[in-house]
C-alpha positions in Angstrom: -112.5 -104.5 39.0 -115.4 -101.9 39.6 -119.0 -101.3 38.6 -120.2 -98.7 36.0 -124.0 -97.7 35.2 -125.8 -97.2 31.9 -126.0 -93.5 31.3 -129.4 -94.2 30.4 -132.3 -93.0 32.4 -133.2 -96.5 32.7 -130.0 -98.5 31.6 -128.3 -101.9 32.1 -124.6 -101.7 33.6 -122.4 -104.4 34.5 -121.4 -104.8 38.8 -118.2 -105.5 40.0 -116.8 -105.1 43.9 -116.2 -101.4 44.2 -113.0 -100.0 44.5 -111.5 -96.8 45.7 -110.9 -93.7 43.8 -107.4 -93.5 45.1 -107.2 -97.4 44.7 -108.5 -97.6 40.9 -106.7 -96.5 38.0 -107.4 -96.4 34.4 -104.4 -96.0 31.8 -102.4 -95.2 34.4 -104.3 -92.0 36.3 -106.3 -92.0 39.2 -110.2 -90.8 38.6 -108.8 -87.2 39.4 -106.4 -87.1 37.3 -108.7 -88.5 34.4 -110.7 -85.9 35.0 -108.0 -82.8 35.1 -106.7 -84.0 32.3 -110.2 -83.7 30.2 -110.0 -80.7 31.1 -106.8 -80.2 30.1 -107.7 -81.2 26.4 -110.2 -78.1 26.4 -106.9 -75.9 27.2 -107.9 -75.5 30.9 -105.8 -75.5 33.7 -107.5 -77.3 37.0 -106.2 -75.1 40.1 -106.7 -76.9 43.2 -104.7 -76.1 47.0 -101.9 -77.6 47.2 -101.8 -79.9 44.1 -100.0 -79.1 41.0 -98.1 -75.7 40.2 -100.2 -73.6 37.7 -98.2 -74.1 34.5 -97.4 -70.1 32.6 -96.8 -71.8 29.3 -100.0 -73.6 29.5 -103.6 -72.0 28.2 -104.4 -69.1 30.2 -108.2 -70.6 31.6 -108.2 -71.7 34.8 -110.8 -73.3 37.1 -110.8 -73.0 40.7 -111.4 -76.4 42.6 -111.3 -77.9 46.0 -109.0 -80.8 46.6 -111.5 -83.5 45.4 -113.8 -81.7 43.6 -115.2 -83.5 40.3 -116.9 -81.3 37.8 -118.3 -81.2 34.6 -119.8 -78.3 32.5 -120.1 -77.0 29.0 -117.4 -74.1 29.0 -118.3 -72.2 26.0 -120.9 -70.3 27.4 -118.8 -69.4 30.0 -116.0 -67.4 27.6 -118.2 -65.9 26.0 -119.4 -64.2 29.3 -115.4 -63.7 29.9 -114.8 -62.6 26.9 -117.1 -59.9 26.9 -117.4 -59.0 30.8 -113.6 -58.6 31.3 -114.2 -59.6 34.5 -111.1 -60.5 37.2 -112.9 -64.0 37.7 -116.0 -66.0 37.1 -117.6 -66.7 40.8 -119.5 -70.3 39.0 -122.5 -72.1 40.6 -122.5 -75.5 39.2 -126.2 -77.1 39.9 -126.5 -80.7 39.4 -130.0 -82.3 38.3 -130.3 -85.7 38.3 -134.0 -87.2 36.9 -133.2 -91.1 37.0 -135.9 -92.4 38.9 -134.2 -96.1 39.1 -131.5 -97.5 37.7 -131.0 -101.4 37.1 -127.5 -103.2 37.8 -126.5 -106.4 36.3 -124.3 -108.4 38.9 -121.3 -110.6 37.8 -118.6 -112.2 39.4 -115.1 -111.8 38.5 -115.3 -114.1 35.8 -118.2 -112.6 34.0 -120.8 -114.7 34.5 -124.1 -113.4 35.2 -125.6 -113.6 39.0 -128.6 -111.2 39.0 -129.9 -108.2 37.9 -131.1 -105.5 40.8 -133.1 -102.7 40.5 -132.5 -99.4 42.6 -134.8 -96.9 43.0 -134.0 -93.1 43.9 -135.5 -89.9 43.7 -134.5 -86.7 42.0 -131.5 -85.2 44.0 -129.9 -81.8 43.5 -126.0 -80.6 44.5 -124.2 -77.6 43.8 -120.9 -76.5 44.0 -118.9 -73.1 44.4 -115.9 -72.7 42.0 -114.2 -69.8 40.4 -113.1 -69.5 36.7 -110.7 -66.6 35.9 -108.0 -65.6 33.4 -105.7 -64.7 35.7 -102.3 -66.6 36.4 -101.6 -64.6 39.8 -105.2 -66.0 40.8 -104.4 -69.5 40.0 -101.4 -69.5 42.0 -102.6 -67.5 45.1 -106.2 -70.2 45.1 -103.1 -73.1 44.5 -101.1 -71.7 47.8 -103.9 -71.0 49.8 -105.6 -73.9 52.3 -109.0 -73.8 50.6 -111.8 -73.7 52.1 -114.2 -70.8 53.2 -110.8 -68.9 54.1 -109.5 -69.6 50.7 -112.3 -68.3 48.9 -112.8 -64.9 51.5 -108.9 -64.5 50.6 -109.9 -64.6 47.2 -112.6 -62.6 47.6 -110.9 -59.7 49.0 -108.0 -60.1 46.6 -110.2 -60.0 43.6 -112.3 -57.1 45.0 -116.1 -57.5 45.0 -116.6 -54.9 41.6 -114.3 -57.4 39.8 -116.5 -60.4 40.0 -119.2 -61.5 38.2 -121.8 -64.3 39.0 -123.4 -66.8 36.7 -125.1 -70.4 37.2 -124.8 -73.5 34.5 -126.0 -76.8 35.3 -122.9 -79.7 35.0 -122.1 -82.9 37.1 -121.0 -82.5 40.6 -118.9 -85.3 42.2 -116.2 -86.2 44.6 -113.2 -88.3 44.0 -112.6 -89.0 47.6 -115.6 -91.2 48.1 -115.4 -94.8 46.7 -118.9 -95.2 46.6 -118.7 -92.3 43.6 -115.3 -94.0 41.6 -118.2 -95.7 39.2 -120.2 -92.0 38.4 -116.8 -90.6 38.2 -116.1 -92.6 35.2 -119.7 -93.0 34.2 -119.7 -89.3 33.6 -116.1 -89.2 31.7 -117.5 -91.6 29.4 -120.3 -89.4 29.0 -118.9 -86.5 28.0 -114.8 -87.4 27.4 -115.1 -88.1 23.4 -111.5 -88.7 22.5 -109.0 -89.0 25.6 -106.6 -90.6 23.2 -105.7 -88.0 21.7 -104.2 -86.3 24.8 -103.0 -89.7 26.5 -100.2 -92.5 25.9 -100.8 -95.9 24.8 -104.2 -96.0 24.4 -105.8 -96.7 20.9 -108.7 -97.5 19.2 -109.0 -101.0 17.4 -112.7 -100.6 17.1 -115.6 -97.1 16.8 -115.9 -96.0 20.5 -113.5 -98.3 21.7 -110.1 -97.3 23.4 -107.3 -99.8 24.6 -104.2 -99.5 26.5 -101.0 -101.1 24.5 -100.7 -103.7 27.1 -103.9 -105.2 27.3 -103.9 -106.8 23.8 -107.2 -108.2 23.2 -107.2 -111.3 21.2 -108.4 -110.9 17.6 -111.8 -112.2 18.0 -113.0 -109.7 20.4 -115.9 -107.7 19.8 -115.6 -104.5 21.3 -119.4 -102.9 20.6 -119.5 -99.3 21.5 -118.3 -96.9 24.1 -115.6 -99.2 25.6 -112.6 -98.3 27.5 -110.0 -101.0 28.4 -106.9 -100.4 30.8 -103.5 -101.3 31.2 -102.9 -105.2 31.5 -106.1 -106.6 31.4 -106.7 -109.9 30.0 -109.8 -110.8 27.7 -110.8 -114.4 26.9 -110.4 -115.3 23.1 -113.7 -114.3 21.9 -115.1 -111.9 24.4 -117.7 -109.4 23.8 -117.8 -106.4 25.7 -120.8 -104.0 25.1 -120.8 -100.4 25.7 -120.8 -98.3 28.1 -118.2 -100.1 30.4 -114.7 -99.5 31.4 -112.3 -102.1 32.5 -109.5 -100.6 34.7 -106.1 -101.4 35.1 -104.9 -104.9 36.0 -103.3 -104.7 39.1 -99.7 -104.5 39.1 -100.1 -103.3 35.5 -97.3 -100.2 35.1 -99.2 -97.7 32.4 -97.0 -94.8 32.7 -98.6 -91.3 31.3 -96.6 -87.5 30.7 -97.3 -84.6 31.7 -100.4 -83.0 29.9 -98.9 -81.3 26.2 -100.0 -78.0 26.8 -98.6 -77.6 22.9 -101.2 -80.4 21.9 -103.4 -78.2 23.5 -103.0 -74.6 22.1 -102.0 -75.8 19.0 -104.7 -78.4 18.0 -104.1 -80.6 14.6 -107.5 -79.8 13.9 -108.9 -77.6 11.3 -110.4 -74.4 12.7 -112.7 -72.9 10.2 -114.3 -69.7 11.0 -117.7 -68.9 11.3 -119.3 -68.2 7.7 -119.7 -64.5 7.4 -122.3 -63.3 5.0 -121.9 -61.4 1.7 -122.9 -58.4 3.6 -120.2 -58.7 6.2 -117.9 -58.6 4.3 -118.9 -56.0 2.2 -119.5 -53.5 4.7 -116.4 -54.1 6.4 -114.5 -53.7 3.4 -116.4 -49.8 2.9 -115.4 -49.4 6.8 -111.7 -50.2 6.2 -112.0 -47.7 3.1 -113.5 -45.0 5.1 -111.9 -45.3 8.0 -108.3 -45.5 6.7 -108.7 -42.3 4.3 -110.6 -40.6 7.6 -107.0 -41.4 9.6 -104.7 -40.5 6.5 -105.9 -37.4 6.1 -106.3 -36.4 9.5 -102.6 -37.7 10.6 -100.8 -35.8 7.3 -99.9 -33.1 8.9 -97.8 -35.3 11.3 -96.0 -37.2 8.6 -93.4 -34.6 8.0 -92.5 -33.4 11.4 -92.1 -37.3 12.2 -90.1 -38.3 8.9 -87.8 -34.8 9.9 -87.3 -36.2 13.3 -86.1 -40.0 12.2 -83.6 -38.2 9.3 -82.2 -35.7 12.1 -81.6 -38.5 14.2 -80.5 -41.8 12.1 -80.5 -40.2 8.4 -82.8 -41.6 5.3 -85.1 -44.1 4.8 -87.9 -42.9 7.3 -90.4 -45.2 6.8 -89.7 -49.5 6.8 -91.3 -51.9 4.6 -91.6 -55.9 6.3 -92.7 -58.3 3.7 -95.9 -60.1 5.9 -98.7 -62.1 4.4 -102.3 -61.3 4.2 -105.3 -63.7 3.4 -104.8 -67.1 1.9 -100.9 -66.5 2.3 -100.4 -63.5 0.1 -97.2 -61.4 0.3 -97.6 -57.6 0.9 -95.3 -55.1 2.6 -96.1 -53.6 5.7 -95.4 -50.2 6.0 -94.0 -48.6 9.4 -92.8 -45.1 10.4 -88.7 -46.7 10.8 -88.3 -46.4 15.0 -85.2 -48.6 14.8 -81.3 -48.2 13.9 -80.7 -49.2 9.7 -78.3 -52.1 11.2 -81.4 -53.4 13.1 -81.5 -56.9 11.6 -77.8 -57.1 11.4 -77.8 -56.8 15.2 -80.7 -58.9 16.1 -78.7 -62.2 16.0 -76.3 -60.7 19.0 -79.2 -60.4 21.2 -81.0 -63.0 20.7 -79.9 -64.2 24.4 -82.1 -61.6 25.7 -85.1 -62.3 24.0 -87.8 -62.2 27.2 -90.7 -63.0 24.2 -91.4 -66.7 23.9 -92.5 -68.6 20.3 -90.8 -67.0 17.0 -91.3 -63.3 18.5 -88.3 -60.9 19.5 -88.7 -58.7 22.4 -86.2 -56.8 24.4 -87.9 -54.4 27.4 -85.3 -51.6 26.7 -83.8 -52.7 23.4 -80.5 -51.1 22.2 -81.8 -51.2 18.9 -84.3 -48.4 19.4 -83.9 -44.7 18.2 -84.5 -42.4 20.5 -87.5 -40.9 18.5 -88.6 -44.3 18.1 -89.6 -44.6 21.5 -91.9 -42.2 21.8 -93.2 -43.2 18.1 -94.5 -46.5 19.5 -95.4 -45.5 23.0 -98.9 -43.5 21.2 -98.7 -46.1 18.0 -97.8 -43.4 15.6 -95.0 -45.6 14.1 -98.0 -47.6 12.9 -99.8 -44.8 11.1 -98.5 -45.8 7.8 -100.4 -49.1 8.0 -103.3 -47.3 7.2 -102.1 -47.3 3.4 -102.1 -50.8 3.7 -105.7 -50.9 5.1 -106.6 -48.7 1.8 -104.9 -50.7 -0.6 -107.0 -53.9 0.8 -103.7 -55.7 1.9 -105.3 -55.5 5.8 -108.0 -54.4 8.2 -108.4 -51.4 10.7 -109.2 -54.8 13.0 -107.4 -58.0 12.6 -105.2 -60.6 13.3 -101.7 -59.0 14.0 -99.6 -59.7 10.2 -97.0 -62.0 10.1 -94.1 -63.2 7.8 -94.5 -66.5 6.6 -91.4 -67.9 9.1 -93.4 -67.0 12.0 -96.9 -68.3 10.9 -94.8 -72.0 10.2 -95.5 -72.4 13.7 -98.5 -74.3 14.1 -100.6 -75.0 11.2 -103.9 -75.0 12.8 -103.4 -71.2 13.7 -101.8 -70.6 10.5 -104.8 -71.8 8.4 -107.1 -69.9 10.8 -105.3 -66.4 11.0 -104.8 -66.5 6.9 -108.4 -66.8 7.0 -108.7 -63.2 6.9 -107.0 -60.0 6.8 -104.5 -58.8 9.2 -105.4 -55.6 11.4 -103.7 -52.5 12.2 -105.0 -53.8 15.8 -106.5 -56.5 17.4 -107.5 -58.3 20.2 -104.8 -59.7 20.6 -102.6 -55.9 20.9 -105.8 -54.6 23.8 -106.3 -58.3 25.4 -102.4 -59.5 26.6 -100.5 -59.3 29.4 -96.7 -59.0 29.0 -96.0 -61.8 31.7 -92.8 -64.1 31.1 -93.3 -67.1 28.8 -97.0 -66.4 28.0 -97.0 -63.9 25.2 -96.7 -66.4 22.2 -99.6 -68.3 23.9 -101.9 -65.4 24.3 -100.9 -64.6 20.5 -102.5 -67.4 19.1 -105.3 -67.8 21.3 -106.5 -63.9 20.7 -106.1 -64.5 17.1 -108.7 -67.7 17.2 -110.7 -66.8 19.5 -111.1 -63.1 17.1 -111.0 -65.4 14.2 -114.5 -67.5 15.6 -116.0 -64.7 16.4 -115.6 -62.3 14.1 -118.1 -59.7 14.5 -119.8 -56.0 14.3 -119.2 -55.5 17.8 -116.1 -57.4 18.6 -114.3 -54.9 15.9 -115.9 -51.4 17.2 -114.8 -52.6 21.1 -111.5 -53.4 20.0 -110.9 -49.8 18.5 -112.5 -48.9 21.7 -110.1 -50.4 23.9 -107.1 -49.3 21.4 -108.1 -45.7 21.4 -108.6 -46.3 25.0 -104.9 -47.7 25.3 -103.0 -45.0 23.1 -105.0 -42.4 25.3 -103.1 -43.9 28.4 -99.8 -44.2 27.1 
């Protein structure tokens, strides 16, 4: 058994004999593995030398740690600065305050019963910690690879290039799981701040508010189990016990309290509802008289291309030239989605015959050099002309200039969370997610749906003019 403290400044917390962070286990985990796998409920990826391979089809966030690093910080500042920085990586000083000026200790023995209560007094202290936070899969593996260190980080240093970085502080909780004497803050601090591990773990329920219990333990039914309470695999509670909050109980030795992988689905695809921020009447208004203005602007400026590109695909693969896809706007609505046509008529006849050579992951279809592709089309979509027609769509109020991309109904079955979200609003003739991804094996599905949300939360003025930014800036490039 261990000892825990009150997270109060000046709180009660039961005393056992210490044990070992590599010793003690909870559920099944070590205290390191409790903690990556908080952070693997937030859709971040811990990255430390040597441990576990950085996983592609996971959620592309990853933080930088040493071997037994232990931190914990409030990450949504952090994107933000991402988001909007661009930056390679996130060069992170974590500062740790800690005010308690004593902290009081109730001692038991292994039975329970009570042998003193001992005060310990402490002044302030103050750590901080160097870690990294980046976007960056090529990162994650090169920091994973590397020995750590100072020679880890000048390699990273160098790799990143010093324009690439930027630097921020946040305050958070710095600890170590390779000290035993820190296994109890360790744990203290998950309890804190970990609001529902059982949603990302196996076998652990909750038979009471706060409470969370392994499968095997099977407290009797008189227990009282009075707030934040977590109970591990195997252990054994007299027949009407009482166990008061905060406190964890870890696993009884010998007790087997096996746990998966971490479900990086579970994570990108979250059963909760995501609503989006509530836009004002004047929000939407004015981006309504945007879309209206903007799409006549690009109609009548790009008319003059329309017949030179519908000549083209009729020289090359005969009538129609344009291609209607039935896709679905707000609340689920059905519209058709009009595109210059850039493949062969027997397209969808010949899809199925390739579908071994799909290189996109998720219900997308992606072929680098697809046969499908008219010669014309090429070019069409290399400068985004085949999506010119879209702009009728915009004016008609079926989508956006800015948006989620539009999507048939097959494909947003996928995951209801980001189908609730993404029908939220309009679809765009670009988005963040079209300026933002990377193209890399296995990821593009993922990116998909975490571009849409993270557009759909913060859905703004600004967001939308840096996205045609970046678009413009894209087509210019080729």
């Amino acid at each position: 058994m261990h000892e825990i403290k009150s997270p109060s400044a000046n709180g009660v917390a039961s005393a056992r004999q210490p044990a070992t962070a590599q010793e003690l286990r909870l559920w099944g985990l070590t205290v390191r593995e409790l903690h990556d796998r908080r952070w693997a409920s937030r859709s971040v990826q811990i990255v430390r030398p040597g441990g576990a391979e950085v996983e592609l089809r996971g959620p592309r966030l990853y933080i930088l740690l040493g071997a037994e690093d232990f931190v914990l910080f409030r990450i949504n500042p952090i994107l933000k600065r991402l988001n909007w920085m661009k930056p390679r990586a996130m060069r992170l000083r974590l500062v740790d305050r800690q005010a308690t000026s004593y902290m009081e200790r109730v001692l038991t023995d292994n039975e329970d019963r009570f042998i003193a209560i001992r005060r310990e007094y402490f002044g302030r202290t103050r750590s901080t910690l160097r870690l990294v936070v980046t976007g960056e899969a090529k990162l994650a593996r090169m920091w994973r690879d590397s020995a750590g260190g100072r020679e880890g980080w000048r390699a990273m240093r160098d790799r990143i290039g010093r324009d690439r970085w930027i630097a921020e502080q946040c305050s958070g909780r710095i600890l170590s799981t390779a000290s035993p004497s820190t296994t109890d803050d360790c744990l203290e601090a998950l309890l804190e701040q970990w609001s529902e591990p059982g949603a990302s773990l196996d076998g652990v329920y909750e038979p009471a508010p706060g409470a969370l219990v392994h499968e095997t333990a099977r407290p009797p039914q008189d227990t009282r189990l009075v707030g934040r309470v977590w109970i591990g695999a195997g252990v054994r509670l007299r027949p009407g016990s009482v166990v008061i909050g905060p406190r964890v109980l870890a696993d009884a030795p010998g007790a087997v309290a096996k746990q998966r992988p971490p479900s990086w689905e579970a994570a990108l695809y979250p059963g909760w509802k995501l609503t989006p921020k509530l836009r004002g009447t004047w929000f939407r208004h004015s981006k309504r008289l945007f879309d209206i203005a903007f799409s006549s602007a690009v109609l009548v400026a790009t008319a003059p291309i329309y017949p030179i590109v519908m000549l083209a695909i009729l020289l090359e693969d005969g009538w129609p030239p344009f291609f209607a896809h039935m896709r679905q706007t707000r609340r689920g609505r059905v519209f058709p989605c009009y595109k210059f046509r850039t493949m062969r008529k027997d397209a969808e006849q010949i899809k199925a015959e390739l579908a071994s050579k799909n290189q996109a992951d998720g219900p997308q279809f992606f072929i680098e050099k697809d046969p499908r592709l008219l010669r014309i089309g090429k070019t069409l979509r290399r400068f985004q002309i085949d999506e010119l027609p879209q702009f009728w769509n915009v004016l008609l109020g079926h989508m956006s200039v800015v948006g989620p991309r539009p999507s048939p109904d097959k494909e947003n079955q996928f995951s209801p969370a980001w189908r609730e979200a993404r029908l939220s609003v309009r679809p765009g003739v670009t988005g963040l997610w079209q300026v933002s991804r990377t193209r890399e094996p296995e990821t593009d599905f993922q990116e998909w749906i975490r571009y849409d949300l993270e557009y759909v939360q913060h859905e703004s003025w600004r967001l939308d003019l840096w996205i045609i930014f970046k678009t413009v800036e894209k087509i210019i490039r080729g």
